[in-house]
C-alpha positions as CSV (number, residue, x, y, z in Angstrom):
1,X,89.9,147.7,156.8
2,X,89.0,150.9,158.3
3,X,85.1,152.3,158.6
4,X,85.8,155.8,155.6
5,X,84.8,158.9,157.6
6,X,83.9,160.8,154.2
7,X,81.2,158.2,153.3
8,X,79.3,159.9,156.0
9,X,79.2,163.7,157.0
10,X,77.5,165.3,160.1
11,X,76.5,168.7,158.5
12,X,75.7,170.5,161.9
13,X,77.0,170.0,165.6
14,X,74.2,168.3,167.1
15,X,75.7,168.1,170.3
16,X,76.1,171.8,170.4
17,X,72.4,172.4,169.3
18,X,71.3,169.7,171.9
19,X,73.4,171.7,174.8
20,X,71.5,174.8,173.6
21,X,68.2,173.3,173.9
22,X,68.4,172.1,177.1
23,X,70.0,175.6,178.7
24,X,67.0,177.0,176.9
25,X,64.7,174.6,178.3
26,X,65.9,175.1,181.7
27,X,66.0,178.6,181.5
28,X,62.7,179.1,180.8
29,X,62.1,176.4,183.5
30,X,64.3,178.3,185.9
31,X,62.3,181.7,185.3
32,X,59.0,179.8,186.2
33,X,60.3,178.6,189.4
34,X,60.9,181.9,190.1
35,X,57.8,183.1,189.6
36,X,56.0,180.8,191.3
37,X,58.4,181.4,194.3
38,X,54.9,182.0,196.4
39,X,52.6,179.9,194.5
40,X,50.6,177.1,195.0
41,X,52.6,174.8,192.3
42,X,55.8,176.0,193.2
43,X,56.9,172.3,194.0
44,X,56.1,171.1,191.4
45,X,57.8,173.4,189.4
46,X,61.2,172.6,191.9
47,X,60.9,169.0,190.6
48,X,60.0,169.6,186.8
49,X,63.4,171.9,187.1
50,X,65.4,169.8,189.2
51,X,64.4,166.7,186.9
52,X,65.5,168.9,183.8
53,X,68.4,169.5,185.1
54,X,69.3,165.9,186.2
55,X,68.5,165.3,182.6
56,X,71.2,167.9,180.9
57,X,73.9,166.1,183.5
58,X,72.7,162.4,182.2
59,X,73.0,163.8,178.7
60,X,77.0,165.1,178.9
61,X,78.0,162.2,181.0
62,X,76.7,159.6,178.1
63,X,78.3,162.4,175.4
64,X,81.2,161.7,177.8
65,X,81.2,158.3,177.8
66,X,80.5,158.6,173.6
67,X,84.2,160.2,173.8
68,X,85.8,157.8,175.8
69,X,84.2,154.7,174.0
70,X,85.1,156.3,170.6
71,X,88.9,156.6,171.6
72,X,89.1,152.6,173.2
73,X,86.9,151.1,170.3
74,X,88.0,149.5,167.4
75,X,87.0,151.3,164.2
76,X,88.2,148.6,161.6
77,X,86.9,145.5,160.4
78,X,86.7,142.1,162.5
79,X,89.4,140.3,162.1
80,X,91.0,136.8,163.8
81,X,94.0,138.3,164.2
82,X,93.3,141.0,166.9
83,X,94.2,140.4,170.2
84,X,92.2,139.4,172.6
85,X,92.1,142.9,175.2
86,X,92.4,141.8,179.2
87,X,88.9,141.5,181.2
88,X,89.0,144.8,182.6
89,X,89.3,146.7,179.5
90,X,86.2,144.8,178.2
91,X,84.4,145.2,180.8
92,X,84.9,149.2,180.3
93,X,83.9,148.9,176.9
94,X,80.7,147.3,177.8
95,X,80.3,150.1,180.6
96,X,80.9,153.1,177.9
97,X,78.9,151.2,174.7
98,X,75.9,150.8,177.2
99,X,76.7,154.5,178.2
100,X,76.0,156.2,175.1
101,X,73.1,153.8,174.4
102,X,71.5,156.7,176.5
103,X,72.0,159.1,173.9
104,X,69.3,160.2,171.9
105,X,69.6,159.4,168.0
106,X,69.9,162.9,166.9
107,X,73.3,163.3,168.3
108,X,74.8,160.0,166.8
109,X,75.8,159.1,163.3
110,X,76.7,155.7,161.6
111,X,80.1,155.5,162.7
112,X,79.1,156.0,166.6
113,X,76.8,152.8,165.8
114,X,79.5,151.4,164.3
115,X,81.7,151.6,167.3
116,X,79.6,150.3,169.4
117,X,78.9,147.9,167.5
118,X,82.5,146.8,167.8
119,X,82.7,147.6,171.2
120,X,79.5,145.1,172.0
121,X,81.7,142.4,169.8
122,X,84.3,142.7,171.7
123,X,82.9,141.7,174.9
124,X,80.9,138.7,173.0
125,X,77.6,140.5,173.4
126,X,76.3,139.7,169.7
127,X,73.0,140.4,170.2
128,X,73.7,144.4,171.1
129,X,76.7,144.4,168.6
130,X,74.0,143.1,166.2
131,X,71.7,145.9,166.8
132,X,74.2,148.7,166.6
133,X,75.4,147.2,163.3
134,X,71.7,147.2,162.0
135,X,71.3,151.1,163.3
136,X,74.8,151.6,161.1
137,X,73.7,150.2,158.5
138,X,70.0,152.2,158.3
139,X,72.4,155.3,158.2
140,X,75.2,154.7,155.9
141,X,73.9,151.1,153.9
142,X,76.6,150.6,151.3
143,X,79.6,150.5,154.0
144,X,81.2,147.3,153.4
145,X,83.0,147.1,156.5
146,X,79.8,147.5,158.4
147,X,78.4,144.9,156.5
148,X,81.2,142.7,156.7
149,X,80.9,143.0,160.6
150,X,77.4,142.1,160.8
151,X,78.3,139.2,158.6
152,X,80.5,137.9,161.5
153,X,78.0,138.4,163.9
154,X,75.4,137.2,162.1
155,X,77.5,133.3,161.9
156,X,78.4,133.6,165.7
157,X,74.3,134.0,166.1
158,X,74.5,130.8,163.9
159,X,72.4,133.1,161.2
160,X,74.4,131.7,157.9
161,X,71.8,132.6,155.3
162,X,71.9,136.2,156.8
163,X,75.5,136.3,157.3
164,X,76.2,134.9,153.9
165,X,73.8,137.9,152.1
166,X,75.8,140.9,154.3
167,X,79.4,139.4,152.7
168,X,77.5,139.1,149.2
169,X,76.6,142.4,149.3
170,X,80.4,143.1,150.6
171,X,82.1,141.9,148.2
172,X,79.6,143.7,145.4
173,X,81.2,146.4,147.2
174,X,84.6,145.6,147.6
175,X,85.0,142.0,145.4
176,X,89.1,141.7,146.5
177,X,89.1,142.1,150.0
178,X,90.3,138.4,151.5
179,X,88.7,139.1,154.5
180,X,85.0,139.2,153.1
181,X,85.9,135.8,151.4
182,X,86.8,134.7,154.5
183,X,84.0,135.0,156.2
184,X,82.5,133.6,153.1
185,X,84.2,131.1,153.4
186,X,83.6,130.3,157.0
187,X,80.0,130.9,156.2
188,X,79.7,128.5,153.6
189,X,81.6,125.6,155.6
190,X,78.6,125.8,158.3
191,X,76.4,125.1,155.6
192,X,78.3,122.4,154.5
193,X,78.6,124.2,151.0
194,X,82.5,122.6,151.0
195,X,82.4,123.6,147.1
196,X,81.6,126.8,147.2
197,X,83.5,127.4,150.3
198,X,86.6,126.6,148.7
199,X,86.1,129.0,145.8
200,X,86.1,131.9,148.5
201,X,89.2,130.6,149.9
202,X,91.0,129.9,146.7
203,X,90.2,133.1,145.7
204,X,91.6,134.5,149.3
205,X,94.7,132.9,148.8
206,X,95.1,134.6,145.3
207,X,95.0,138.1,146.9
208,X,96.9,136.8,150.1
209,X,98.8,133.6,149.3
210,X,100.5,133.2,152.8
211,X,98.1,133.9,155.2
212,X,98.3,131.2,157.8
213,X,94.3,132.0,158.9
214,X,92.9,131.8,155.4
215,X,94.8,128.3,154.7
216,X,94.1,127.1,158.1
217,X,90.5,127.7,156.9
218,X,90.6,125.8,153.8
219,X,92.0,122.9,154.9
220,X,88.6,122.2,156.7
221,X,86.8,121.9,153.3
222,X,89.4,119.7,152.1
223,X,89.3,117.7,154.7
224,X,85.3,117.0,154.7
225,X,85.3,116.5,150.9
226,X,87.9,113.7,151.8
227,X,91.1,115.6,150.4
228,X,93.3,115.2,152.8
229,X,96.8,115.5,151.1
230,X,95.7,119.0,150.1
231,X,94.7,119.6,153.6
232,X,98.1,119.0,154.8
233,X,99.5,120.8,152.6
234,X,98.0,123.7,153.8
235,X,97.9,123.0,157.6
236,X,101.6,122.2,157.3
237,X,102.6,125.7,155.5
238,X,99.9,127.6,158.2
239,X,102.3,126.3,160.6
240,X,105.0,127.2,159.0
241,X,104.4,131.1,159.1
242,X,102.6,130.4,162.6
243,X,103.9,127.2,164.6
244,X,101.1,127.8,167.4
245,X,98.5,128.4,165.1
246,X,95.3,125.9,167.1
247,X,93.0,126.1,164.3
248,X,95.9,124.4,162.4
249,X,96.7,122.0,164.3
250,X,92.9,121.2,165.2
251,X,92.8,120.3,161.8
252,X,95.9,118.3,161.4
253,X,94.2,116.3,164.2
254,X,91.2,116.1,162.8
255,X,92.9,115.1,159.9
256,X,94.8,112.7,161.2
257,X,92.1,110.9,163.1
258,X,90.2,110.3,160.1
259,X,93.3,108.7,158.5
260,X,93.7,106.4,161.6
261,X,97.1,108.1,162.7
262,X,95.4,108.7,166.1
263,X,99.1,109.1,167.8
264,X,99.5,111.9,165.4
265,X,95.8,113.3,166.2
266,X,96.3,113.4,169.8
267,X,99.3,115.3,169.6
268,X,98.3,117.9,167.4
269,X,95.0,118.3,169.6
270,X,97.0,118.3,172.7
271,X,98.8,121.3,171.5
272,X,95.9,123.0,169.5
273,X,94.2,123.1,173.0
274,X,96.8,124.1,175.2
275,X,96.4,127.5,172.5
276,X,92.9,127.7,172.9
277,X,91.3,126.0,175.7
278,X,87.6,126.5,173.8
279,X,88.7,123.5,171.8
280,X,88.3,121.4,174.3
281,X,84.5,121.9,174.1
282,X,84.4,121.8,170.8
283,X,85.9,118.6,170.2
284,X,83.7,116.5,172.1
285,X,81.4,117.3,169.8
286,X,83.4,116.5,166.8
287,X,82.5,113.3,165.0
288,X,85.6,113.6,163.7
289,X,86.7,112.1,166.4
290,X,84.9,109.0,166.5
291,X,87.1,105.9,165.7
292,X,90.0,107.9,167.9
293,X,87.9,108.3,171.1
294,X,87.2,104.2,170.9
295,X,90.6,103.0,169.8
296,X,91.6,101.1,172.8
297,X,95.8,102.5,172.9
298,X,94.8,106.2,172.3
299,X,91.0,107.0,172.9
300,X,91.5,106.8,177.2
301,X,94.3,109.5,176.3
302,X,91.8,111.6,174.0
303,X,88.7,111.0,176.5
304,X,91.2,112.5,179.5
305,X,92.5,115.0,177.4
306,X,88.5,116.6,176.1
307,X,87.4,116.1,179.7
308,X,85.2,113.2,179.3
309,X,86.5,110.8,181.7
């Protein structure tokens, strides 16, 4: 999904008019400091001048920066596909997003909010990427990308009620787009709404039937309401179309460890964590994990292996 340029249209060059005004403003500036060349104020008029000045430069180089962050940005929808960019180039995002924060309102539109928006994301600053999706959002309301972004922001932040309004409201907009059910999806799970959850990821899968993320992701349900044939089934064919896929073979772990295969478990989370180190975190705090991390033939393995002993 791609933000639609036509669903908001900038009917006059504000930058241009902005230029204007300030070499209007400094002119007149400029023509006082002239004419207080042997007054009493003509230092002050030196700084008011000076500081105007300084002002016009600040202005193009966060227009500049607007540019350079609207070229590097992403300006689709959030997805768990997209690869992760290197340090340094998320760094620079951060460095041109905070940038054209110093531009005044009148010269941005929902889009450049957007972008930022993205841009904030990206670098995991979800507070800022949560503002720039708000500021979107006041200017163009019924985008469903936008909305479906803020969603995802809004269930990093750990704000599900709010998350789970902003993909309502999405899929209002756009009701078969397996994204939005996703994060539905996703959204639901934290609640522990397994039900519902699987509806959006049933659904999903009618639109996309072999996405590897979207079965990955509803073999968690499955496996809280106790399901766990069906949640095989779709962990195994998720690896299938992706054999490295860690929230996959999380899951088979998890899976497995509530079955008692704990040989099986360890494996699987050996491997889901060598593809995402985060895991590691997250499983100490798994209760999944329970009965595996006191067996006494596999839990020393598991306790090395999550950094607990």
């Amino acid at each position: 999904m791609k933000w639609r340029a036509h669903q908001h249209v900038v009917e006059r060059d504000q930058f241009q008019d902005h230029c204007s005004s300030y070499k209007e403003r400094i002119a007149i500036r400029e023509k006082e400091f002239e004419q207080a060349t042997e007054g009493p104020d003509k230092g002050e008029k030196r700084r008011r001048l000076s500081g105007l000045r300084e002002e016009y430069d600040q202005f193009l180089e966060a227009w500049q920066q607007r540019q350079d962050l609207a070229k590097l940005a992403t300006h689709g929808a959030i997805t768990a596909d997209a690869p992760k960019r290197p340090e340094p180039e998320r760094e620079q995002l951060r460095v041109l997003a905070d940038g054209s924060a110093r531009l005044p309102e009148a010269v941005l539109d929902g889009l450049d909010y957007f972008i930022r928006g993205n841009a904030y994301h990206e670098t995991g600053d979800n507070e800022h990427a949560l503002a720039a999706y708000n500021r979107s959002l006041e200017l163009v309301p019924d985008n469903p990308i936008a909305l479906y972004n803020r969603g995802i922001t809004l269930r990093k932040l750990e704000r599900y009620e709010e998350a789970l309004k902003d993909f309502n409201r999405a899929l209002e907009l756009r009701p078969d787009d397996p994204d939005t059910l996703n994060g539905r999806g996703n959204t639901l799970r934290k609640l522990e709404r397994y039900e519902e959850a699987l509806e959006a990821y049933n659904r999903a899968l009618e639109l996309r039937p072999d996405d590897p993320n979207t079965l990955a992701n509803r073999s968690s349900p499955l496996i809280k309401l106790g399901r766990y044939d069906d949640a095989l089934r779709d962990i195994n064919r998720a690896l299938e179309l992706k054999p490295d896929h860690s929230t996959a073979l999380y899951n088979r772990a998890c899976a497995y460890s509530l079955m008692g295969r704990f040989e099986k478990a360890v494996r699987d989370l050996e491997a889901a964590i060598k593809g995402d180190e985060k895991l590691r975190e997250v499983t100490r705090a798994d209760e999944d994990f329970e009965k595996l991390r006191i067996d006494p033939q596999h839990g020393p393995r598991f306790r090395e292996l999550v950094g607990e002993e």
